[in-house]
Every structure is written in C-alpha cells, then in structure tokens.
N, C-alpha and C positions, 0 to 999 in steps of 0.2 A: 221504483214505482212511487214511492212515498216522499222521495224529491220532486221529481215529474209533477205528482199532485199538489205540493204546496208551493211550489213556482207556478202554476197556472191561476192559482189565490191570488196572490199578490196585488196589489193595488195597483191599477195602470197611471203610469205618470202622463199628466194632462193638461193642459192648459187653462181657465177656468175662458169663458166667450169675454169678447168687449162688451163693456154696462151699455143698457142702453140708451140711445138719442136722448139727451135734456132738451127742454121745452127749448124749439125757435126761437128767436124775440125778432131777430132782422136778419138784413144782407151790409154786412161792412164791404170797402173796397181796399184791396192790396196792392202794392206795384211792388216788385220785388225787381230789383239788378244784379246778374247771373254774373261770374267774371270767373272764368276757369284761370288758372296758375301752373304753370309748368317748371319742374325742377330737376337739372339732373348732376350729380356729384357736388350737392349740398347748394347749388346754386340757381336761382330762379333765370330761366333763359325767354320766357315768352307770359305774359298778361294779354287774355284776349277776352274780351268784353261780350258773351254768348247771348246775353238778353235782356233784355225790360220788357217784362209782359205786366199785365192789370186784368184783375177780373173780382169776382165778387165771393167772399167767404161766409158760412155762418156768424151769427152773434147768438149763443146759447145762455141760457138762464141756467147756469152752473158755477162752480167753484172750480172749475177746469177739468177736474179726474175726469168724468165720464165725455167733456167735449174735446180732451186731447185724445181721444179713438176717433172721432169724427170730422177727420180734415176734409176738404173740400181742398181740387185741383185746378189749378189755373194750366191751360195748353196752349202751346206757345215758344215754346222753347226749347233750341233742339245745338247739337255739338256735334261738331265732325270729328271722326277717329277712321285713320288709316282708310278715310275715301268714304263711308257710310257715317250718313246722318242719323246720331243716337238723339229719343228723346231726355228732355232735361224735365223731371219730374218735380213742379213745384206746387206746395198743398201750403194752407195756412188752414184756423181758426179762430174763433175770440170768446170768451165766456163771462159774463158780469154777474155780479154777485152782493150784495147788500154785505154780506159779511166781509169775505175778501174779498173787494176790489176787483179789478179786472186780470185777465189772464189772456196771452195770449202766446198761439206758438206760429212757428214755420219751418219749413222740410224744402231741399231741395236736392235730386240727386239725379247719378245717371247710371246706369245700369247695363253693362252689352250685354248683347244678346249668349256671347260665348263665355259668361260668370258663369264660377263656379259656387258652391256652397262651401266655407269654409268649417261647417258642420253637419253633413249629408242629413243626420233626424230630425236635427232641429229647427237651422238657417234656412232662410232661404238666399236665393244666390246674393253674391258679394259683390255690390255695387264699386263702380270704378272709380266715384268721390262721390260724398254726400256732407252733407250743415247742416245743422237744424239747432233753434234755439229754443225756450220757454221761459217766458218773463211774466212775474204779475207786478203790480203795479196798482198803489192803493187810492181808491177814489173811481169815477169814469172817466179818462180822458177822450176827449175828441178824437186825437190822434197819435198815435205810437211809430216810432223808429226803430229797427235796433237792426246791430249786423247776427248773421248766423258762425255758428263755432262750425270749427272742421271737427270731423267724426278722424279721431287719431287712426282707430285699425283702417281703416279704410285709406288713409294717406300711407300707413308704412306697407300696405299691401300693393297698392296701384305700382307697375312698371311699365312707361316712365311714371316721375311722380307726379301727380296731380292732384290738388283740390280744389273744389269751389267756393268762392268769397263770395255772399250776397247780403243786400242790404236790404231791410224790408219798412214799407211804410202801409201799416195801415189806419185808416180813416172809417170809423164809423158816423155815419153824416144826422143820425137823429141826436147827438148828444150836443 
C-alpha cells in the first residue's frame, strides 16, 4: 500500500507549452522548391520535382526561441504514393533582432496517413521524409537562400527510401 502511495506522488513527466507569439513586425514572402529523391540498394533511381509553392510567412520581433514554435504554412504541395495524393507540409518563419541578427527557419514534410509513432507516449506519427533547416545570419538582410537538411531517422525509416531536397528563398520586402 505504501508503494501504491508514493508512486501516485511522483512528479508527472510533462512538457513545459510553446513561449508565447513575439510581437509581429510584418509578412516576409517565401518560395520554397519541393524535389522528392528516391533510393533503393544504395542507389538513387528517380528525382521528381513535387513543387514550387510561395506564400507569405511572419517576421517577429525575436531572437528566434520563441518564433521557431510559430511557423506559418504555405499549401500547395502535394506527392503521390501508391496512387493517393499526400499533402507536402511546408511552414517557414523569420525573427529580427537588434542583438542577434536575423533568424530564420523552414520545415517541409510528408506524412501518410497509415504512419506510425515510432514512440507510441511520446511521438507523434512518423513522417515518410521530412528537412528543415535554421539559420541566423547577422545584420537584416533583404533576402535569404538556403537548402534544407534531410531529417536522418526519417530517411533510414522510409521504405523505399526517400527524402526531400528543398530550397528556400525568402524575401522580406520592407528592408
């Protein structure tokens, strides 16, 4: 009984919420280029070019922490697997900062519907490829490039293998 009771003590392991929204400042524009990669017995057999979408992202009055929980999605973008068109989930943001410089990130992934959680408490399901990068950069520039990195677990889970290569430009047009 005296076990019972001080296992029901115990501190619940929890997550702490995402900080909240940093002040607005604008709307920057992003165009991101999608390009799925297919591999199979260590060799790349098919580059298929799935999007170029453009739409409009935050520019927050942050140092990045609290504007990397607050992406904004661009829709648009979608891939076909085994005959069904999955969406391609692409989010960016941007956050400037007197002190640091600019920051900015982006995400792109896909997710079927028939993922699993590779951690049933934790995860949520296990996307079929996903990139995402975060770059700052000191100063404000007008405009930023950069490619996104493959997410590893996610390329040596996917069968067949697959990741997505994309390329991101964004433009904040008041600087």
């Amino acid at each position: 009984m005296a076990i019972m009771l001080l296992a029901s003590m115990s501190p619940a392991l929890a997550f702490p919420p995402p900080p909240d929204k940093p002040p607005l400042l604008r709307q920057a524009s992003m165009t991101v280029t999608v390009t799925l990669i297919e591999a199979a017995n260590g060799q790349v057999f098919r580059i298929t070019e799935l999007c170029k979408v453009s739409g409009k992202i935050p520019v927050y009055a942050d140092g990045g922490a609290a504007a990397s929980w607050h992406l904004a999605q661009i829709h648009g973008c979608h891939m076909l697997k085994k005959g069904k068109k999955l969406p391609v989930a692409v989010s960016g943001v941007m956050a400037v900062s007197k002190k640091t410089g600019t920051y900015a990130r982006a995400y792109v992934q896909v997710v079927p519907p028939d993922a699993v959680s590779l951690c049933p408490d934790l995860c949520g399901p296990q996307p079929l490829a996903d990139s995402d990068a975060e770059i700052r950069v000191s100063g404000s520039p007008r405009s930023l490039k950069f490619k996104l990195d493959v997410n590893p677990v996610s390329l040596l889970n996917a069968k067949p293998t697959v990741w997505l290569d994309a390329e991101v430009e964004m433009v904040d047009a008041v600087r």
